[in-house]
C-alpha positions as CSV (number, residue, x, y, z in Angstrom):
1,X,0.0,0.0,0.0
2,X,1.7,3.6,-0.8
3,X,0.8,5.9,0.7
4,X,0.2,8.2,-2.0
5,X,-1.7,6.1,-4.5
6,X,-5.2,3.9,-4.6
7,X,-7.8,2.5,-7.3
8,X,-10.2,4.8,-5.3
9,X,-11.0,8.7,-6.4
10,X,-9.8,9.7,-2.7
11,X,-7.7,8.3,0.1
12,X,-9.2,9.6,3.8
13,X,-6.6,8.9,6.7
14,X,-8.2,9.1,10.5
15,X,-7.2,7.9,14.0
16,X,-9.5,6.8,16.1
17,X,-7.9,8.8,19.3
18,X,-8.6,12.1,17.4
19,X,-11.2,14.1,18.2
20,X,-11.3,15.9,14.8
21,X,-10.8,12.4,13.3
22,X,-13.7,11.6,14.8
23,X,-15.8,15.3,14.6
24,X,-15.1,14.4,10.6
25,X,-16.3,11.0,10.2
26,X,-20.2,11.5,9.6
27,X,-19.5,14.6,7.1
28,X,-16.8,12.9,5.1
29,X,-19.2,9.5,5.1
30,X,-22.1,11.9,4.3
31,X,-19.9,13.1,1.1
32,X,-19.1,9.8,-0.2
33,X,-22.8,8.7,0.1
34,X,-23.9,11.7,-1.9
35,X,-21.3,11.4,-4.7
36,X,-22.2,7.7,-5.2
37,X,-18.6,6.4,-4.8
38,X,-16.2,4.5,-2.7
39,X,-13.5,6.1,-0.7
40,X,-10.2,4.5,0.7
41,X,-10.0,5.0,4.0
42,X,-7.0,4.4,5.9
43,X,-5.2,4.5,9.4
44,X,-2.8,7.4,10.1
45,X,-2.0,6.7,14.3
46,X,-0.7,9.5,15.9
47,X,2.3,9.6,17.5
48,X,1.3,12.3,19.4
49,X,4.1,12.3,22.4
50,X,6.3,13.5,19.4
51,X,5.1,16.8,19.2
52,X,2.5,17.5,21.8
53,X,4.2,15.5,25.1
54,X,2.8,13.4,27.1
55,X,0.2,13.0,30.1
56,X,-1.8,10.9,32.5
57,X,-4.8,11.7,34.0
58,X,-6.1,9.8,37.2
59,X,-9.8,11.0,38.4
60,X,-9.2,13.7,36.3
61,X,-6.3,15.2,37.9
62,X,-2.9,14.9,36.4
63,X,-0.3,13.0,37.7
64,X,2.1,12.7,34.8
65,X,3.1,14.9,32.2
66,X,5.9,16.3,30.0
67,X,4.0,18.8,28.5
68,X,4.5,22.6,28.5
69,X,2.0,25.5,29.5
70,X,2.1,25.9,25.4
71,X,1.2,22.3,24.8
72,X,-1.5,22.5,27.3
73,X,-2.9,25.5,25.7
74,X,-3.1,24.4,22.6
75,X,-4.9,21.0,23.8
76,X,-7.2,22.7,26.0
77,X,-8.5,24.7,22.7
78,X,-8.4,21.8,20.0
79,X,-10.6,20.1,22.6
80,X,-13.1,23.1,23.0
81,X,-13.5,23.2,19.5
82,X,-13.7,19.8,18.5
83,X,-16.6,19.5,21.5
84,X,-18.2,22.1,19.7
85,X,-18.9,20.0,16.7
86,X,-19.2,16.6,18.4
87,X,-22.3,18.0,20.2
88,X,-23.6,19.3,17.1
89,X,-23.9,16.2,15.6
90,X,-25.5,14.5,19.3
91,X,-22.4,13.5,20.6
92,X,-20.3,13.2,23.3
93,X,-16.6,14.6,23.6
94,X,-14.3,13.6,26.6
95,X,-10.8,14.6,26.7
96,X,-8.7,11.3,26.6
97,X,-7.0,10.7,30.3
98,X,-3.9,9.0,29.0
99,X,-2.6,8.9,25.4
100,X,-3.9,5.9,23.7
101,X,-2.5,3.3,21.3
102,X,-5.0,2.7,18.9
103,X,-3.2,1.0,16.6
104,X,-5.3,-2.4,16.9
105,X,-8.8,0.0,16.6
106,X,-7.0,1.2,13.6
107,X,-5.8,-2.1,11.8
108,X,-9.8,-2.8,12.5
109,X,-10.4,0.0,9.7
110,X,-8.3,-2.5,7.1
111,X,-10.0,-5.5,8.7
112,X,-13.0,-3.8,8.2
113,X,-12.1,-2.6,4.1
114,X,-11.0,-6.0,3.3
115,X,-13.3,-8.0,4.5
116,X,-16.8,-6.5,4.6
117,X,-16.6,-2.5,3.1
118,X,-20.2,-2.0,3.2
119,X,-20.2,-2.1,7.5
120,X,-17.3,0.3,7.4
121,X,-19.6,2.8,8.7
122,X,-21.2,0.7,11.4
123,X,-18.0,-0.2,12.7
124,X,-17.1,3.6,13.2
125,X,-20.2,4.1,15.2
126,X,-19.7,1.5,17.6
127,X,-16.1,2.5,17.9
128,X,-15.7,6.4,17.8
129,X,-18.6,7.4,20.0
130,X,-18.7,5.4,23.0
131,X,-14.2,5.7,23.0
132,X,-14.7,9.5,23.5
133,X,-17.7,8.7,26.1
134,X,-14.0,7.3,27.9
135,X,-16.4,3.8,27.5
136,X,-14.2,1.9,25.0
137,X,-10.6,0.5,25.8
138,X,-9.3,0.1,22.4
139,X,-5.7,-1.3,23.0
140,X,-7.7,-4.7,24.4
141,X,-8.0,-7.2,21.2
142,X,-11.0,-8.6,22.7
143,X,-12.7,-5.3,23.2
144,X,-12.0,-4.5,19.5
145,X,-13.5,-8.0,18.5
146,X,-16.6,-7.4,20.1
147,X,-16.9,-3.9,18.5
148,X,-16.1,-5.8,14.7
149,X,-19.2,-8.0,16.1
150,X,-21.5,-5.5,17.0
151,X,-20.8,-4.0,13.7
152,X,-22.0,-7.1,11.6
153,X,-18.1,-7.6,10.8
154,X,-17.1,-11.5,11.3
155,X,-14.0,-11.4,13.5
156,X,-12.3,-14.6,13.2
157,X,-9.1,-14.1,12.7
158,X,-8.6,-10.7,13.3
159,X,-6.2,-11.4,16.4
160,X,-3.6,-12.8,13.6
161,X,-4.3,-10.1,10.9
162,X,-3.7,-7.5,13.5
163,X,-0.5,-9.2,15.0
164,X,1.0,-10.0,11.5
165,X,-0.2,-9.2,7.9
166,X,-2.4,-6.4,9.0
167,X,0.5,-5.1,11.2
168,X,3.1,-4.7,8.8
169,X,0.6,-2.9,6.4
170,X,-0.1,-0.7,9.3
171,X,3.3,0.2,10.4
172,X,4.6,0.3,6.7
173,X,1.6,2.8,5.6
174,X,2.6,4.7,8.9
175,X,6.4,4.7,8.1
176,X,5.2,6.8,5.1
177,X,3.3,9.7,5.9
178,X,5.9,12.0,7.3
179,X,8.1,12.1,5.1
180,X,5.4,12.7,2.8
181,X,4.0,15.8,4.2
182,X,0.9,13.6,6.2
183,X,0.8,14.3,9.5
184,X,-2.6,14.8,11.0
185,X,-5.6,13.8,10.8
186,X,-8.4,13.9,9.1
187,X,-6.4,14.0,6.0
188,X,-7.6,14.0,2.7
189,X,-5.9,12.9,-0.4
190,X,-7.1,13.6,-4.0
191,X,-5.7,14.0,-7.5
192,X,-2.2,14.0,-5.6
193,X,-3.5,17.4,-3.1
194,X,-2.9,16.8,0.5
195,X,-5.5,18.4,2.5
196,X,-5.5,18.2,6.4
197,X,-8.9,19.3,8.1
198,X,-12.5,18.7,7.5
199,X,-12.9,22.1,6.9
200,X,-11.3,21.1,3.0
201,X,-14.5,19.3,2.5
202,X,-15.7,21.6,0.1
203,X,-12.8,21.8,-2.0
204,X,-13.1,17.5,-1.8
205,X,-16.7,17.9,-3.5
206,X,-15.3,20.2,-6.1
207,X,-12.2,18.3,-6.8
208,X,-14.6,14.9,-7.4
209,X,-16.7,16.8,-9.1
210,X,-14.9,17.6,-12.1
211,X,-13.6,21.4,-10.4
212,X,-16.3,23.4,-12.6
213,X,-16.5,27.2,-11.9
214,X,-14.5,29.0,-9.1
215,X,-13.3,26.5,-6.1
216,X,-14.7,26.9,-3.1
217,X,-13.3,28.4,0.1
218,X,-12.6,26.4,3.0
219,X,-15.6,25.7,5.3
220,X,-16.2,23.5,8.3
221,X,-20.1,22.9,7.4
222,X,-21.1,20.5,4.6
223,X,-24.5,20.7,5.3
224,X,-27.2,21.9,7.9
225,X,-27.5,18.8,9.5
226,X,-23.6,18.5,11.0
C-alpha cells in the first residue's frame, strides 16, 4: 500500500484517538454517500508524544506529564472546538485521560475494508462514539473483537491479521506519511492534493466533481445537518 496512491478517487486517513478524526467521520461519510462512490480509508496513528508530550490523568487530575503550559494550551482549545462540533452532531466529547495506542482499533479500519466494506460505517459508530464517552478501551483485542461484532463484521481471525499481515501494512503505511507531508488527521488525499482538516470538505466535492467554476473556500459545514 503507498501511501500516496489507490484504485479509489480519494484516500481519507483518520485515527480513532482524534477528536477531529472523529468530529469528521459523519461529514466525510455523508460526502461519499452523496457522490455515489467508494473512498479509501485508511489509518494514520498518531504519534502524538512527538510533538505535543505526554500526560496521564487519574480522576481527572494529572499525575504525569511532559508537557508545557504551550502544549497545554493548545490541547485545552483543540478540545473546546472539536466539543463544539461533536455535540452538534448529538455526541459526546471527553478529553482522553492517558494517550492511547490505537493502533489495533486502527488495523480494525483494514480488517474492516477488506473483508466487509459496506459495514465500514457501522463499525465507526460502535467505535468512535462510545471511545470519547471514555467507555471503550481500544488497545484490548478482545474489546475491538466485540466492537467488529456488534458492527456485523465477522472477527475470526482478526487477532492474527492485527499481530501479522495487518500489522506490517499498518506500520509500513505509517512509516510513510511524514516524510510525505501527512501528519494529521483527518487527511484527505485527491488528485495528488494533501489536505489536512474537515474544513477542505468543500474543496473535496469540487475536486470529485470535475472542479467546474470557481473552487470553493474552506468551510467546516457541509450541510445543515452536521
Amino acid at each position: 500500500m503507498k501511501a500516496l496512491e489507490s484504485e479509489e478517487q480519494l484516500i481519507v486517513y483518520v485515527d480513532i484517538k482524534s477528536p477531529y478524526a472523529f468530529v469528521a467521520i459523519r461529514p466525510t461519510l455523508e460526502l461519499e454517500a452523496s457522490l455515489g462512490i467508494r473512498f479509501d480509508w485508511r489509518p494514520l496513528t498518531l504519534d502524538i508524544p512527538s510533538y505535543l508530550g505526554s500526560a496521564k490523568k487519574v480522576d481527572g487530575k494529572v499525575v504525569e506529564s511532559t508537557r508545557s503550559e504551550v502544549q497545554w494550551r493548545f490541547l485545552k482549545y483543540g478540545y473546546r472546538d472539536a466539543r463544539r462540533y461533536a455535540e452538534r452532531q448529538g455526541y459526546i466529547l471527553k478529553g482522553t485521560e492517558k494517550i492511547w495506542d490505537s493502533s489495533i482499533a486502527n488495523i480494525g479500519i483494514l480488517w474492516v475494508v477488506r473483508n466487509n466494506r459496506d459495514l465500514l460505517k457501522n463499525y465507526f459508530e460502535v467505535v468512535y462514539p462510545p471511545f470519547w464517552r471514555r467507555e471503550l478501551d481500544i488497545e484490548d483485542f478482545q474489546v475491538v473483537e466485540n466492537c467488529l461484532e456488534l458492527a456485523g463484521v465477522d472477527s475470526k481471525g482478526f487477532r492474527d491479521f492485527c499481530q501479522h499481515e495487518g500489522r506490517k501494512i499498518h506500520d509500513n503505511l505509517q512509516a510513510q506519511l511524514h516524510p510525505l507531508g501527512i501528519f494529521g488527521v483527518p487527511t484527505y488525499v485527491v488528485r495528488g492534493k494533501i489536505l489536512f482538516g474537515r474544513e477542505h470538505l468543500p474543496l473535496v466535492r469540487w475536486l470529485l466533481t470535475g472542479s467546474r467554476g470557481q473552487a470553493p473556500d474552506i468551510a467546516y459545514e457541509i450541510s445543515d445537518s452536521v
